[in-house]
KEKE-3310 file (N, C-alpha, C; in steps of 0.2 Angstrom, whole numbers, plus 5000, padded with zeros to 4 digits):
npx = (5313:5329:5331:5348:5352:5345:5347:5338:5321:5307:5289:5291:5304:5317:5331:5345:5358:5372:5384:5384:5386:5393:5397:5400:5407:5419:5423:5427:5440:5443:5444:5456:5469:5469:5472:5484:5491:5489:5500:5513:5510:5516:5525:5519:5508:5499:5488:5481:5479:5480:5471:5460:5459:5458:5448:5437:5436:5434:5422:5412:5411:5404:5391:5384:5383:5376:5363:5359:5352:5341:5322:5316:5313:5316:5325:5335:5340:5346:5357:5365:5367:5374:5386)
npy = (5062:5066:5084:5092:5101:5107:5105:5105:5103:5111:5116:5128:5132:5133:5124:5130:5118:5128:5124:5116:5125:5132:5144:5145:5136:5143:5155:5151:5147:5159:5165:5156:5160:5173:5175:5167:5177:5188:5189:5189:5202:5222:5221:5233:5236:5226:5228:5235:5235:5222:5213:5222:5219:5203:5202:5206:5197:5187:5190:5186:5172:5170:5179:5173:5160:5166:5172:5160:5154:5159:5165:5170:5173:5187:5192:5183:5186:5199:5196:5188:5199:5208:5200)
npz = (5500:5507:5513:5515:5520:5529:5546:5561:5562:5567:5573:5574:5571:5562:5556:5544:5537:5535:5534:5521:5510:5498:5496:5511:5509:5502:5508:5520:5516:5511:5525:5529:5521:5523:5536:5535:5525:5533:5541:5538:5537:5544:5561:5569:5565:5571:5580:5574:5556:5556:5563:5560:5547:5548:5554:5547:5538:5545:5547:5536:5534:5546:5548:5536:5541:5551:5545:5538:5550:5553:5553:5546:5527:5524:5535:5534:5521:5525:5533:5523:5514:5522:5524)
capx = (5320:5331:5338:5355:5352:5338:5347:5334:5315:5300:5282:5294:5311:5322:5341:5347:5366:5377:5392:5385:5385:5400:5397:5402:5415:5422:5425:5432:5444:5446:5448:5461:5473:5469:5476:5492:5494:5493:5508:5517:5509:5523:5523:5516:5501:5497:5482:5477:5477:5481:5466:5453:5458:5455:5438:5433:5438:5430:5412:5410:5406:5399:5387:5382:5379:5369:5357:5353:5349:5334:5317:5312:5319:5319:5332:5342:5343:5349:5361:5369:5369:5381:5393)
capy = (5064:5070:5090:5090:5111:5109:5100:5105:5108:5109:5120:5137:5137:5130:5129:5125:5118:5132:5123:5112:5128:5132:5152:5149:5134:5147:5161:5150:5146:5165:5165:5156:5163:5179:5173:5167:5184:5193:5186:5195:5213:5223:5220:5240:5234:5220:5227:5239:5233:5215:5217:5223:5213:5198:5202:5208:5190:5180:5194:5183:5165:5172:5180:5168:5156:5168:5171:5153:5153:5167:5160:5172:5177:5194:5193:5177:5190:5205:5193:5188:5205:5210:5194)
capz = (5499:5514:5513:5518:5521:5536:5551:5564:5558:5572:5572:5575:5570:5555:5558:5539:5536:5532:5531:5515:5505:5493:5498:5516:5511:5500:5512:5526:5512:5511:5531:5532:5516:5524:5542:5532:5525:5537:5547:5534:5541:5548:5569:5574:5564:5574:5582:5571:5552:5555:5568:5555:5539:5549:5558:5541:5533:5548:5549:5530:5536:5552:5544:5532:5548:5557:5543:5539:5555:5553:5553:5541:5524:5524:5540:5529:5516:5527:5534:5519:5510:5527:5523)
cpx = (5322:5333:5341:5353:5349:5344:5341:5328:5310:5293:5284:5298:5312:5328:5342:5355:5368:5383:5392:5385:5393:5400:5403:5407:5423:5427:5427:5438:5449:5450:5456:5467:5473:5473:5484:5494:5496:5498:5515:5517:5516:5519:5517:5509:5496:5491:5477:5475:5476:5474:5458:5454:5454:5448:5435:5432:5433:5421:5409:5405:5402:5394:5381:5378:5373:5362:5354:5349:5340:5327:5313:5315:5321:5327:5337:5345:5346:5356:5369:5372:5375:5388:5394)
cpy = (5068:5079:5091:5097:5112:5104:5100:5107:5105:5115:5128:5137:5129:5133:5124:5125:5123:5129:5118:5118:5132:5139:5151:5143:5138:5154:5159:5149:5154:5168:5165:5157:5171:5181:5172:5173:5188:5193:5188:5201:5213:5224:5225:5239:5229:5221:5234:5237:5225:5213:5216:5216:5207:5196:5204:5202:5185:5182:5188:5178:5167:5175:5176:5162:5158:5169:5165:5150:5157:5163:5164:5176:5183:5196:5186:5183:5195:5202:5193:5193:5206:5206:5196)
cpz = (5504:5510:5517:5522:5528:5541:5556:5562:5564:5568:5570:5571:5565:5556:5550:5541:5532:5528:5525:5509:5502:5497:5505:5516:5507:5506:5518:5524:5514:5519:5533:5528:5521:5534:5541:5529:5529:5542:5544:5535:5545:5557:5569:5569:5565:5577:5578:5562:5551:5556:5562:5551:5543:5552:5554:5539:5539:5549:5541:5533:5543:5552:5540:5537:5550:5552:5543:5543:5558:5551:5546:5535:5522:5530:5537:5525:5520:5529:5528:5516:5514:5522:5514)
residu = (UNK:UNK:UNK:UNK:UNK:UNK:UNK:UNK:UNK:UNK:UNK:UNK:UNK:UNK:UNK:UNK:UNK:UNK:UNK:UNK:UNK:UNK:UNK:UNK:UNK:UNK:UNK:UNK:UNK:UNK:UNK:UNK:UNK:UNK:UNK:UNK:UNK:UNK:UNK:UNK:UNK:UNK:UNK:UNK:UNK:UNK:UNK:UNK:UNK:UNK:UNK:UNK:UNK:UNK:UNK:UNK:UNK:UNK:UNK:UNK:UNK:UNK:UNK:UNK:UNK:UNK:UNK:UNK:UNK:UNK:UNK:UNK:UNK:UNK:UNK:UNK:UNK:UNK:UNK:UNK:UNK:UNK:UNK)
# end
């Protein structure tokens, strides 16, 4: 039986699929709602609140990536806790 989750697997390293996991399709969800929001923020906010929100919203799935990516679960888990 194949799992979807492992794309890459050798003797060292394990890259599992992120993108099949409801977490990280939920929070690119949340990316990109929170990219239409903030197109509402007023202009003089443009590189200071619009700015954060959004590099708050995209630190989620990019997080979520870079642990799967960790060979070992204590750095999966530290990752994730982040996102």
């Amino acid at each position: 039986m194949a799992d979807d989750s492992v794309l890459i697997q050798s003797n060292y390293t394990v890259m599992r699929n992120y993108q099949t996991l409801d977490v990280w399709k939920t929070s690119m969800q949340l990316v990109k709602e929170v990219y239409l929001l903030t197109k509402d923020y007023p202009k003089e906010e443009l590189f200071a609140l619009t700015s954060q929100t959004k590099r708050a919203a995209t630190s989620i799935p990019a997080n979520i990536a870079e642990g799967m990516g960790q060979q070992y679960k204590k750095d999966t888990v530290h990752f994730l806790h982040i996102a």
